[in-house]
C-alpha positions as CSV (number, residue, x, y, z in Angstrom):
1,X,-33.0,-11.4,-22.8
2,X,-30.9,-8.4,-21.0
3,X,-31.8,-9.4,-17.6
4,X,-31.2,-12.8,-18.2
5,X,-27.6,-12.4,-20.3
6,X,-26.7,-10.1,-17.3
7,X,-27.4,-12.9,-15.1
8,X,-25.5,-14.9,-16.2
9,X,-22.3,-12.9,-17.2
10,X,-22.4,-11.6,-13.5
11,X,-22.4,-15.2,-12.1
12,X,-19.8,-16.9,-10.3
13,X,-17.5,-20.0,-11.8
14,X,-16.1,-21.9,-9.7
15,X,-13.7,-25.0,-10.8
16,X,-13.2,-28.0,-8.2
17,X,-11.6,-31.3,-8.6
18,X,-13.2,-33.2,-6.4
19,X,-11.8,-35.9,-3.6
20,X,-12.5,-38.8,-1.1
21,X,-11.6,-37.9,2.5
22,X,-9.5,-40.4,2.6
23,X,-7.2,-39.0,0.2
24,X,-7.0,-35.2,1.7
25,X,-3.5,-35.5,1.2
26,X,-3.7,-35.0,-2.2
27,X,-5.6,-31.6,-2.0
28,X,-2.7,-29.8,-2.5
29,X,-2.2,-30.8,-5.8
30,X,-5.5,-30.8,-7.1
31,X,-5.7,-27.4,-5.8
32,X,-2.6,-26.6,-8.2
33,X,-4.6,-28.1,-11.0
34,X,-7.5,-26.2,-10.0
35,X,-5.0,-22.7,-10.1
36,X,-3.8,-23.5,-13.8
37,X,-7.7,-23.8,-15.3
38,X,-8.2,-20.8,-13.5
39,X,-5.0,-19.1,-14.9
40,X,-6.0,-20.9,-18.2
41,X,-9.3,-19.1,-18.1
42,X,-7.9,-15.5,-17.1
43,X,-5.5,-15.9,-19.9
44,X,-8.1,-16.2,-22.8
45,X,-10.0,-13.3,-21.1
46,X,-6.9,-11.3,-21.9
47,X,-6.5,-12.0,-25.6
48,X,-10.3,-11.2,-26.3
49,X,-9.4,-8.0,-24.7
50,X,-7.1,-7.4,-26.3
51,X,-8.6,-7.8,-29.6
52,X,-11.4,-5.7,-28.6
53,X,-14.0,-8.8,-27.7
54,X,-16.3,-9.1,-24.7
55,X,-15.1,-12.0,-22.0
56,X,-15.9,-15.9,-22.5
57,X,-18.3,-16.0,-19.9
58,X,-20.0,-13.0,-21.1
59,X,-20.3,-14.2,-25.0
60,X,-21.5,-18.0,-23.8
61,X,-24.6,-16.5,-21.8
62,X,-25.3,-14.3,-24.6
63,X,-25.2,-17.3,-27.2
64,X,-26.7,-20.2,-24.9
65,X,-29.8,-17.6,-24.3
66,X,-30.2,-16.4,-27.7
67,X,-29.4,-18.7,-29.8
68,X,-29.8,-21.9,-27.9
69,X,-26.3,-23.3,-28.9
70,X,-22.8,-23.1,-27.5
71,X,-19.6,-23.0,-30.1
72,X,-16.4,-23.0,-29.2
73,X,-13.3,-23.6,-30.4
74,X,-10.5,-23.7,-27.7
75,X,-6.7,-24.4,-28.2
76,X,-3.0,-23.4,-27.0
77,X,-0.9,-21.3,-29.6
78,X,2.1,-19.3,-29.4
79,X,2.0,-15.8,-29.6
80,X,4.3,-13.0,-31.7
81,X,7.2,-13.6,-28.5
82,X,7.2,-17.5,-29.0
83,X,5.6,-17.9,-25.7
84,X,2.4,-20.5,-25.2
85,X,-1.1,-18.7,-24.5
86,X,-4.3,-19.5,-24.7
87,X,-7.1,-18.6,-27.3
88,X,-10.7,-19.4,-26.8
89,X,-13.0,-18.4,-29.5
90,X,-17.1,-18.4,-28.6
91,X,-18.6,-18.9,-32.2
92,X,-21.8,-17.7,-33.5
93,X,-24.0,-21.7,-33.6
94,X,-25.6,-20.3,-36.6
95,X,-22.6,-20.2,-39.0
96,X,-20.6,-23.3,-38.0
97,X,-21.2,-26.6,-39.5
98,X,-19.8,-29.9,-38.7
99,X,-19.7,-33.6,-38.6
100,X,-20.3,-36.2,-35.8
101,X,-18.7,-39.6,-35.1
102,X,-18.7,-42.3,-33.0
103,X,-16.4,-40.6,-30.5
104,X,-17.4,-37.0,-30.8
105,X,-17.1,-34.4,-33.6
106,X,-15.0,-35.4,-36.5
107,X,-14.5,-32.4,-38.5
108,X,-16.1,-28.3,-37.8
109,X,-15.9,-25.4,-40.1
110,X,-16.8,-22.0,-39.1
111,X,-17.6,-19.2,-41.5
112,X,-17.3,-15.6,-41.0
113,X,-16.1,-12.7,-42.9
114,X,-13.5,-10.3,-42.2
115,X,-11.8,-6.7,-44.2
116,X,-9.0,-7.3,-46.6
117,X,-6.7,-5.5,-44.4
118,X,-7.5,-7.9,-41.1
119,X,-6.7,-11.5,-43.8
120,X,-3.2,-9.4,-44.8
121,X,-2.4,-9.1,-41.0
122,X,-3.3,-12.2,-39.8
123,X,-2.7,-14.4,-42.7
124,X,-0.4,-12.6,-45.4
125,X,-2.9,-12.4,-47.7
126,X,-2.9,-9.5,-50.3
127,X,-6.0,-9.2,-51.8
128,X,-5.3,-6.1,-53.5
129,X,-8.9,-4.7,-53.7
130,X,-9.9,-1.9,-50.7
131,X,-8.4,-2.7,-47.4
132,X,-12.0,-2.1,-46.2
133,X,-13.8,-4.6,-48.4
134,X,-15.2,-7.9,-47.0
135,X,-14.1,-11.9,-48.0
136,X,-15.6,-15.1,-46.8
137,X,-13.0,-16.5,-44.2
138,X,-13.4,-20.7,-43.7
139,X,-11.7,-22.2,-40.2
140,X,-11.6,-25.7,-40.8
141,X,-10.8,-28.0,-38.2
142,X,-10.6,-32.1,-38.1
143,X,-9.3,-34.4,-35.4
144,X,-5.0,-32.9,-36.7
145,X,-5.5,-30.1,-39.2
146,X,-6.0,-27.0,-39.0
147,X,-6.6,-24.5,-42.3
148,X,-8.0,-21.8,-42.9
149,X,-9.7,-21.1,-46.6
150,X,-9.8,-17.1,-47.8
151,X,-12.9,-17.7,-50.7
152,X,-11.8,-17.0,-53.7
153,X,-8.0,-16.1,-53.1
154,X,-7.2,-20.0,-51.8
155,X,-5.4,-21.0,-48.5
156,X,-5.0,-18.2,-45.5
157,X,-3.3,-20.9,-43.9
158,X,-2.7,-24.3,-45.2
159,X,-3.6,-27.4,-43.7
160,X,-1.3,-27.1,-40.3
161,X,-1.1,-30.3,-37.3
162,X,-3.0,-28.2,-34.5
163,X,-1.7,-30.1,-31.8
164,X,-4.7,-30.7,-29.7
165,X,-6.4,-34.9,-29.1
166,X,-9.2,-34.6,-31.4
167,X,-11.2,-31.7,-32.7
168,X,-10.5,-28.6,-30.7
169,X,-14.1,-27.4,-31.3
170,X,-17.2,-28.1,-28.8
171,X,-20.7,-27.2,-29.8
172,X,-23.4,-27.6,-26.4
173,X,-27.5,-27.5,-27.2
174,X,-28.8,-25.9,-24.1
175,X,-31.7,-28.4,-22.5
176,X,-33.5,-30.0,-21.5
177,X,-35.2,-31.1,-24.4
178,X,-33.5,-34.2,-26.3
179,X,-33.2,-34.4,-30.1
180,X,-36.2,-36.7,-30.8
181,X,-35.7,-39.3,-34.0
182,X,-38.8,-41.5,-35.2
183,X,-39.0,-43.1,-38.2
184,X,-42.0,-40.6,-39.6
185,X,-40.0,-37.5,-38.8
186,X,-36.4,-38.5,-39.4
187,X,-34.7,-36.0,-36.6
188,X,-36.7,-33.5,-35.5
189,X,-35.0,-30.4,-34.4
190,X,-37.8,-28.9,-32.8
191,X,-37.4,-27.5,-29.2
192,X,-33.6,-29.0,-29.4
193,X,-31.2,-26.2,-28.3
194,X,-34.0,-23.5,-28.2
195,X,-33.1,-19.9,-27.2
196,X,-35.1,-18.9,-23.8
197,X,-37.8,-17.2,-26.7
198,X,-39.3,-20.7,-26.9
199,X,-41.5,-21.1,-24.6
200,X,-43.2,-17.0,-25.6
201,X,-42.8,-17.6,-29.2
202,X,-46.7,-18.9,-29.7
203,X,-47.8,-15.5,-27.6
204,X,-45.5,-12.9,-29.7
205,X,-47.9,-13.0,-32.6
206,X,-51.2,-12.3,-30.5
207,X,-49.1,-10.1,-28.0
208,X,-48.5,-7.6,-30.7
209,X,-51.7,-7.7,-32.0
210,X,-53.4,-6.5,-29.3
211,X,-50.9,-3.8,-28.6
212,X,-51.3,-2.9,-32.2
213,X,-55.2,-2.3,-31.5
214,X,-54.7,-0.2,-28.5
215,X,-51.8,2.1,-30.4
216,X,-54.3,2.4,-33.1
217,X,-57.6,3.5,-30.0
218,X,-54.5,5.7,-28.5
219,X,-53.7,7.4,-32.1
220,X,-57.7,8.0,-32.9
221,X,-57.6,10.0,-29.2
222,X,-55.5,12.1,-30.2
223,X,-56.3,12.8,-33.7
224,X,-60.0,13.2,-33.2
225,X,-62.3,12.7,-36.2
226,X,-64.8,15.5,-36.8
227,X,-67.8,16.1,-38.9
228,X,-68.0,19.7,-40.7
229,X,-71.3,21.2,-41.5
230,X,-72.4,23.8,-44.2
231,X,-75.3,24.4,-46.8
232,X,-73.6,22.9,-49.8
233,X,-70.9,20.9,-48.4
234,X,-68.1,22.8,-49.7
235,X,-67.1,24.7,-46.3
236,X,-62.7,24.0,-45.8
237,X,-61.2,24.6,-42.1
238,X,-57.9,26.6,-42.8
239,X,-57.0,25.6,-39.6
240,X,-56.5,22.0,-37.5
241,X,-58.7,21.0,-35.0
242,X,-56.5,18.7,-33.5
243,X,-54.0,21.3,-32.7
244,X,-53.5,21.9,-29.1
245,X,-54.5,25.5,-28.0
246,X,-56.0,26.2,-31.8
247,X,-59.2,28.4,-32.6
248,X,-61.4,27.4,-35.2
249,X,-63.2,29.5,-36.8
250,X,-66.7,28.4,-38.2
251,X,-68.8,30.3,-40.6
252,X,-72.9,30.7,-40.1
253,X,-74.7,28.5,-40.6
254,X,-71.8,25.7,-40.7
255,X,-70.9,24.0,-37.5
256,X,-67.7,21.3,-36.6
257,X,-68.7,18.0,-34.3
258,X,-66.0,15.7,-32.6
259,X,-67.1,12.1,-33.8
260,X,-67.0,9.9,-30.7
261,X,-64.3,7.8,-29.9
262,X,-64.1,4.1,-30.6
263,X,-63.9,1.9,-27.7
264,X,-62.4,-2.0,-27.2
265,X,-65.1,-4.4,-25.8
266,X,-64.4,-5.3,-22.2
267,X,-62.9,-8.8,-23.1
268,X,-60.6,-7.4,-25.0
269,X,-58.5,-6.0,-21.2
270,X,-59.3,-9.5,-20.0
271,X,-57.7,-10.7,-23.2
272,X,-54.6,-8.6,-22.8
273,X,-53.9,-9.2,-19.5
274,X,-54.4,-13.5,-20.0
275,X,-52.0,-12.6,-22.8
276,X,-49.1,-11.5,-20.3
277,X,-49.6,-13.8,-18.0
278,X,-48.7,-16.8,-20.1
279,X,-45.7,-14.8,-21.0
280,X,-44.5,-14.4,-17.5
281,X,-44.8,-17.9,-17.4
282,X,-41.8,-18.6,-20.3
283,X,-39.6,-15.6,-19.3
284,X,-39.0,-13.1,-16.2
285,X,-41.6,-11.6,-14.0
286,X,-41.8,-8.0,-13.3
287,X,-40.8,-8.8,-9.9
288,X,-37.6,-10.1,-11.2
289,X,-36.3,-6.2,-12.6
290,X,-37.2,-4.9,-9.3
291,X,-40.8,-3.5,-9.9
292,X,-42.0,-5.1,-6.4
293,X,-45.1,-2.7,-5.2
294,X,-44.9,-4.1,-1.8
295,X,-42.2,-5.9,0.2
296,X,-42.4,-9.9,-0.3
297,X,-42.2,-12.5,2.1
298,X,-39.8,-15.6,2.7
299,X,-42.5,-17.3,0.6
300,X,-43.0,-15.3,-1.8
301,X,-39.1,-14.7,-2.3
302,X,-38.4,-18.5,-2.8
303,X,-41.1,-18.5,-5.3
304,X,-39.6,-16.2,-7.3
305,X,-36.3,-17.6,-7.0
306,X,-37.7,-21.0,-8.2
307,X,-39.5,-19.3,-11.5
308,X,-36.0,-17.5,-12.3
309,X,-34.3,-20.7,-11.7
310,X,-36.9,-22.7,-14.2
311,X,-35.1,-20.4,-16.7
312,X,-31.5,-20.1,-16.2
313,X,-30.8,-23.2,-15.5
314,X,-30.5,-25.0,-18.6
315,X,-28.4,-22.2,-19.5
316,X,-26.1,-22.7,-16.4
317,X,-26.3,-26.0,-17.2
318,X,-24.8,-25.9,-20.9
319,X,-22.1,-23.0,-20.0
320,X,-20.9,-25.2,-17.3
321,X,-20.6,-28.4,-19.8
322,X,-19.1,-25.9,-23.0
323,X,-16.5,-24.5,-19.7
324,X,-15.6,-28.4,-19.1
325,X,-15.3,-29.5,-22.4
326,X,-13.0,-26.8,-23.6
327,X,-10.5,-27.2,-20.4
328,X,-10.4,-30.7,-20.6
329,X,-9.1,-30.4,-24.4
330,X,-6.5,-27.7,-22.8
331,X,-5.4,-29.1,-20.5
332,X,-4.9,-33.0,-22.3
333,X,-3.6,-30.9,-25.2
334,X,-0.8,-28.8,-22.5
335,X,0.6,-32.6,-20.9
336,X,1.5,-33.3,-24.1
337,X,4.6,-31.1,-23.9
338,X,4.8,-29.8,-27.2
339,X,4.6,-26.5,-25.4
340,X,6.9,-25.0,-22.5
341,X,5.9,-24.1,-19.2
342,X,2.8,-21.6,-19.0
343,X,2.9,-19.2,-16.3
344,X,-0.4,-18.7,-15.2
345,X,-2.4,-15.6,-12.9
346,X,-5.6,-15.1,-11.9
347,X,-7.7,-15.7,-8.4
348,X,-8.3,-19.3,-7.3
349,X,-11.6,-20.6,-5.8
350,X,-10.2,-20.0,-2.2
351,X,-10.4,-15.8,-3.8
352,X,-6.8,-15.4,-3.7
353,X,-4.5,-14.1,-6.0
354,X,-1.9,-16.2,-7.7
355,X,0.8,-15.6,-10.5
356,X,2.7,-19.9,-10.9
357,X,4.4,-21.3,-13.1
358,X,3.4,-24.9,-13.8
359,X,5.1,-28.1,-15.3
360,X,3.5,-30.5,-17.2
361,X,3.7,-33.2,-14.9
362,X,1.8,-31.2,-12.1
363,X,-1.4,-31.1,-14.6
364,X,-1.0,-34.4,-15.5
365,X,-3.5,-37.5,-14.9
366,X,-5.5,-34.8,-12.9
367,X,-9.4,-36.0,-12.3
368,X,-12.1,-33.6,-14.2
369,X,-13.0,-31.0,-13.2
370,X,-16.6,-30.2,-11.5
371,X,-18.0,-26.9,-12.3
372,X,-20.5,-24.7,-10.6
373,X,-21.9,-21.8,-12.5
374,X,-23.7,-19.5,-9.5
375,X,-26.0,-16.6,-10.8
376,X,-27.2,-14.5,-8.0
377,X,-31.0,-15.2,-7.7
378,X,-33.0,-13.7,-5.3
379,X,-33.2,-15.6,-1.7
380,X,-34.2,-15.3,2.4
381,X,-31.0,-14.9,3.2
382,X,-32.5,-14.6,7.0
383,X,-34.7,-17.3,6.6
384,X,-31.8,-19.7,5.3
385,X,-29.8,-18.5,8.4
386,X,-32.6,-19.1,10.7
387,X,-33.6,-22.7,9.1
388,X,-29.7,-23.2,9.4
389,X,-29.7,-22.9,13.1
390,X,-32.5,-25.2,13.6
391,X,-30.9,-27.8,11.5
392,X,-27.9,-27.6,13.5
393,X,-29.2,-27.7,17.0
394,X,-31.9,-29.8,16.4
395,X,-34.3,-31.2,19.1
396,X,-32.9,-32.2,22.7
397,X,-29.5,-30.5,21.1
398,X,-29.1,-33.2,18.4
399,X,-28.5,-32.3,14.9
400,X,-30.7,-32.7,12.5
401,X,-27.9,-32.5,9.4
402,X,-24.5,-32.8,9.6
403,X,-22.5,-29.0,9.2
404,X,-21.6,-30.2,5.4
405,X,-25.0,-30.6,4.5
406,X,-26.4,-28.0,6.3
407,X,-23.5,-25.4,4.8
408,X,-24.0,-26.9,1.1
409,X,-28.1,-27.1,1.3
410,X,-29.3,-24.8,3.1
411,X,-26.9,-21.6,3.3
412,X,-25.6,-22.2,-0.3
413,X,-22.0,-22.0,0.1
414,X,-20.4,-23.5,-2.7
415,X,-16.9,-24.3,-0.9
416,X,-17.9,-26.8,1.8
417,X,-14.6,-27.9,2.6
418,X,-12.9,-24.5,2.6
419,X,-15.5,-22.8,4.7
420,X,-14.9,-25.7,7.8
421,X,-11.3,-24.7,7.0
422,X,-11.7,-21.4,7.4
423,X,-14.5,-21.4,10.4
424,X,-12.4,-24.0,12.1
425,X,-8.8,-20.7,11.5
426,X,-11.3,-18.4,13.0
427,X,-12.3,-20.2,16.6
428,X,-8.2,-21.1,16.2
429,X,-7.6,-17.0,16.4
430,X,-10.1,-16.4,19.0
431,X,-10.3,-19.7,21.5
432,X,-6.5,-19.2,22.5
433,X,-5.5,-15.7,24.3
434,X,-1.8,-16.3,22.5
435,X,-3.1,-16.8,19.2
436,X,-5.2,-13.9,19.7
437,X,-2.3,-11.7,20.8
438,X,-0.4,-12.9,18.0
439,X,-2.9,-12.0,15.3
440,X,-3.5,-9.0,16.6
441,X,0.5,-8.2,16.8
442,X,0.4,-9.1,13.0
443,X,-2.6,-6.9,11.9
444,X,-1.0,-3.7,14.1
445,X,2.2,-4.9,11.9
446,X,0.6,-4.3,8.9
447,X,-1.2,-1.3,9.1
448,X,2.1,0.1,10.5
449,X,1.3,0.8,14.0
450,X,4.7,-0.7,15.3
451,X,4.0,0.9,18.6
452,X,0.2,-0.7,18.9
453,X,2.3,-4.2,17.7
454,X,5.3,-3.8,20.3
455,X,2.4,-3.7,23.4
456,X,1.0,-6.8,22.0
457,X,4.1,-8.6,22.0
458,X,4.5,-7.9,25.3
459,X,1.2,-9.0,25.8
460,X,2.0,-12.2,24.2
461,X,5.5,-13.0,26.2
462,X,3.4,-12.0,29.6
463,X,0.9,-14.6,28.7
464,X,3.3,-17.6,27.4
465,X,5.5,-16.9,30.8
466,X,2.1,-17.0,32.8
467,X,1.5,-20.3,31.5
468,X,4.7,-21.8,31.6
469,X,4.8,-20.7,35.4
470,X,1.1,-22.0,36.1
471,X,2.4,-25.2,34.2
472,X,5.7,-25.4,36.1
473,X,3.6,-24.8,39.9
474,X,0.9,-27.3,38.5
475,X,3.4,-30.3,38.3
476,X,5.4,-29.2,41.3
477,X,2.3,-29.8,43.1
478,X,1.4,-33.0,41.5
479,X,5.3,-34.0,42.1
480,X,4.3,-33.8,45.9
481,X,1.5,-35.7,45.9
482,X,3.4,-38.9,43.6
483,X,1.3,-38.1,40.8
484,X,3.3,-37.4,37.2
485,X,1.3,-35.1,34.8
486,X,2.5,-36.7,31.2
487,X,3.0,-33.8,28.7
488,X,6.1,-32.2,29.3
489,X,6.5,-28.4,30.3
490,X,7.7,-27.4,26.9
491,X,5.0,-28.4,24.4
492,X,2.5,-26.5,26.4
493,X,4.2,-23.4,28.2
494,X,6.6,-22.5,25.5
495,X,9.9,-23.4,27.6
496,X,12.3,-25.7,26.7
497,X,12.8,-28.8,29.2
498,X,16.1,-28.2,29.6
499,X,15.9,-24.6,31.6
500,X,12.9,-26.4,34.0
501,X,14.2,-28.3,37.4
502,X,13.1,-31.7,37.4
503,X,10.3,-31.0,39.7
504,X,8.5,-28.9,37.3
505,X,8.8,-32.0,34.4
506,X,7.3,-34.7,36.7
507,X,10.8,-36.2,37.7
508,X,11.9,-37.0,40.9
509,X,14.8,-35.2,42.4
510,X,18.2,-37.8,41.7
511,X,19.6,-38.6,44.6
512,X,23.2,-37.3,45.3
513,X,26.1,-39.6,44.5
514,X,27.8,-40.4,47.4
515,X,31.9,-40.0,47.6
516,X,33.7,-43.3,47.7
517,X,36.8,-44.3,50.4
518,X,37.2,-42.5,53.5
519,X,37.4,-38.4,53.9
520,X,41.0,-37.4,54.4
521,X,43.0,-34.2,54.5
522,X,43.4,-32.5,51.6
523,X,46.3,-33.4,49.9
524,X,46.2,-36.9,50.6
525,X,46.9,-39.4,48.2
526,X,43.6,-41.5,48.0
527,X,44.3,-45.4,48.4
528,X,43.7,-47.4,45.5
529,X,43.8,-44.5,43.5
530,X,44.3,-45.2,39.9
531,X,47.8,-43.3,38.8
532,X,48.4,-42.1,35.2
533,X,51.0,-44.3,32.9
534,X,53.5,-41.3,33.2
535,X,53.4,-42.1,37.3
536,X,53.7,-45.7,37.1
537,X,57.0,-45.4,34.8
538,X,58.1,-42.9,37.0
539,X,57.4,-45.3,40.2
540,X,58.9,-47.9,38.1
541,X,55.9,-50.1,38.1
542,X,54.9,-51.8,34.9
543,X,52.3,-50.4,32.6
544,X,48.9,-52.8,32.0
């Protein structure tokens, strides 16, 4: 159960909301509705630290596997400073009850116990007993109220609006098997939200009774049973013969024998080892902790792999429906603005940091959410990468998957989208010598080396003049010859148009504008020269 728990609490969650191609321009606001369940999440991981509790993650693998059940109850509060937060609150299946409807739970109630001292803090409640002694707690929930019942000593908190659409409370069986109803049984409840001790629980019984034999052949080796001689029976060792390094003595005629050891018939090994077998078939191999005598092959790994993922996944499979269930409610009970903006931190799926506020009108009328629970199971990485490279070459050069499938099959990667992004940045960075130069100027920038950053911009202005030159001698040439290139010099060298002659922008070269009347001394007056109005009055001629 370790191993498995382990598994689970190690694994990876990742929250998408997903989108047609068509409608890519909307990514960036599903990606902000992706940030605030992620910041919703990292928020409830901080209050359960803070009240000394183990992560959500880490308390729904440990329920799903063990008890078979997921309980949660999930809603936004305000804490001591009036500000919203978040509380999440895994609950132990075995002491919640509740009520179903046609739409979903209609009422829950969750019973636990807590000191006298705990109920005064958190309720007001003075017992007056020992702060140390233990009462009956109630949390009642139903589709508005909220209350909380102290046994004996009445209301902790009275019936209270919570604020959330419907029950905040979500209880998950973990699959696959449905809850069977006939008319003989009524509802059977057998194999329905089973912990992963299930399938072993038949084998338990004969397991330990065949260790229990060979404990009890082990125990009669080392305590030997002995037969002591003498003439009328009455003859006492003072001594043990079972102690190590002891010397017995034996009076004449008397004499000590070592009765001989009990032994298991041979079917009783055969028995044993058929035994563990079938109970490596409902749990974990030995090859699954690491006790591998010999190093497996691509076969043998993907085996192993599939037997490991015959178990977890109907756990991953009700922690991912508990983990959409509970942010749905959240984030439906946040756009209802009874509470003020949250501001939100925590690392998104693209594994980068981020500390937002958000409105309520971002998070509203969002899609679900899709989530992805990945444990790391054992895998040929190398084989994967190989069987990638044939998928993507193909015979004669022609694929045999498109780079989607081939990313989200075969290599595993859970981001599709941002991994084309990201591949597609890298060739960016290294297909172009300027953005090469550039990213390299950056990275000497920020590990400091000004003087390492200063070559490469100099590097960088060399190579944009080189190409605005090459550019500019390209069209000059094709100028010559009547032919006009059509991009212009400045989109592609990095000079403006305006600081390039004509030639080098595929113009021809304008023609001179030629003077008009005859050439004269200067100071001439030019016939037919217009005159200014001041002239004409002073020439006495009229004004037009």
């Amino acid at each position: 159960a370790k191993k498995v728990t382990s598994l689970l609490s190690a694994a990876d969650l990742f929250v998408r909301i997903p989108y047609r191609d068509a409608e890519r321009e909307k990514r960036d606001r599903y990606e902000v509705g992706e940030r605030f369940m992620y910041g919703l999440l990292e928020a409830a991981d901080d209050l359960l630290l803070r009240r000394m509790k183990v992560r959500v993650k880490a308390q729904f693998a440990w329920y799903a596997a063990i008890r078979g059940y997921i309980a949660v109850r999930a809603t936004l509060v305000k804490d001591l400073a009036g500000q919203p937060t978040v509380d999440i609150l895994p609950m132990d299946p075995r002491n919640i009850t509740w009520g179903v409807g046609s739409d979903g739970l209609e009422w829950a109630a969750y019973v636990t116990n807590r000191t006298e001292a705990e109920i005064f803090a958190q309720y007001g409640v003075n017992i007056g007993k020992s702060p140390s002694t233990r009462h009956e707690i109630i949390d009642y929930y139903d589709r508005k109220y909220n209350a909380v019942i102290v046994v004996g000593h009445g209301f902790g908190k009275p019936p209270t609006p919570h604020g959330a659409k419907g029950v905040p409370v979500w209880i998950v069986p973990v699959g696959p098997a449905p809850e069977v109803v006939s008319p003989q049984t009524q509802v059977s409840s057998s194999g329905y939200g089973e912990s992963i001790f299930a399938e072993d629980r038949a084998v338990y019984a004969s397991r330990n009774e065949i260790l229990s034999i060979y404990l009890a052949l082990v125990q009669k080796a080392r305590d030997r049973s002995y037969v002591l001689y003498s003439p009328d029976g009455s003859l006492v060792l003072k001594e043990n013969p079972n102690e190590s390094g002891g010397v017995i003595s034996v009076p004449i005629p008397g004499r000590l024998e070592l009765v001989d050891l009990p032994e298991s018939t041979k079917d009783a090994a055969l028995l044993a080892q058929a035994v563990t077998e079938e109970m490596h078939f409902g749990s974990l191999s030995k090859a699954s902790y690491g006790d591998i005598p010999f190093q497996l092959s691509g076969f043998a790994i993907n085996s192993l792999r599939q037997s490991v993922f015959s178990i977890l996944q109907p756990l991953i499979d009700a922690i991912q429906d508990a983990y959409m269930l509970l942010l749905k409610g959240l984030v439906a009970q946040y756009t209802l603005g009874s509470f003020a903006p949250m501001t939100l931190k925590g690392w998104g799926t693209d594994r980068t940091y981020f500390s937002d506020t958000f409105p309520h009108e971002v998070v509203a009328n969002l899609p679900d959410p899709v989530l992805k629970l990945v444990a790391e199971l054992p895998q040929d990485s190398l084989g994967n990468i190989n069987m990638a490279q044939q998928a993507r070459t193909g015979p004669n050069g022609v694929p045999l998957l498109p780079d989607n499938d081939i990313l989200d099959r075969i290599v595993g990667v859970q981001d599709v989208g941002a991994t084309q992004d990201a591949i597609k940045e890298q060739m960016a960075e290294r297909l172009s010598p300027r953005a090469l130069f550039f990213t390299m100027m950056q990275a000497a920038e920020n590990r400091g080396r000004e003087d390492l950053a200063a070559i490469y911009f100099g590097e960088l202005m060399i190579q944009q003049l080189t190409q605005a030159t090459e550019l500019a001698i390209a069209r000059i040439k094709a100028a010559s010859v009547g032919v006009t290139p059509g991009a212009g010099a400045g989109a592609l060298g990095g000079l403006p148009p305006e600081v390039l002659p004509n030639a080098a922008q595929g113009k021809p070269t304008p023609t001179p504008t030629p003077q008009s009347g005859p050439l004269v001394p200067p100071g001439t007056e030019r016939q037919n020269a217009q005159q200014s109005d001041l002239e004409r009055l002073a020439q006495g001629r009229e004004i037009s």
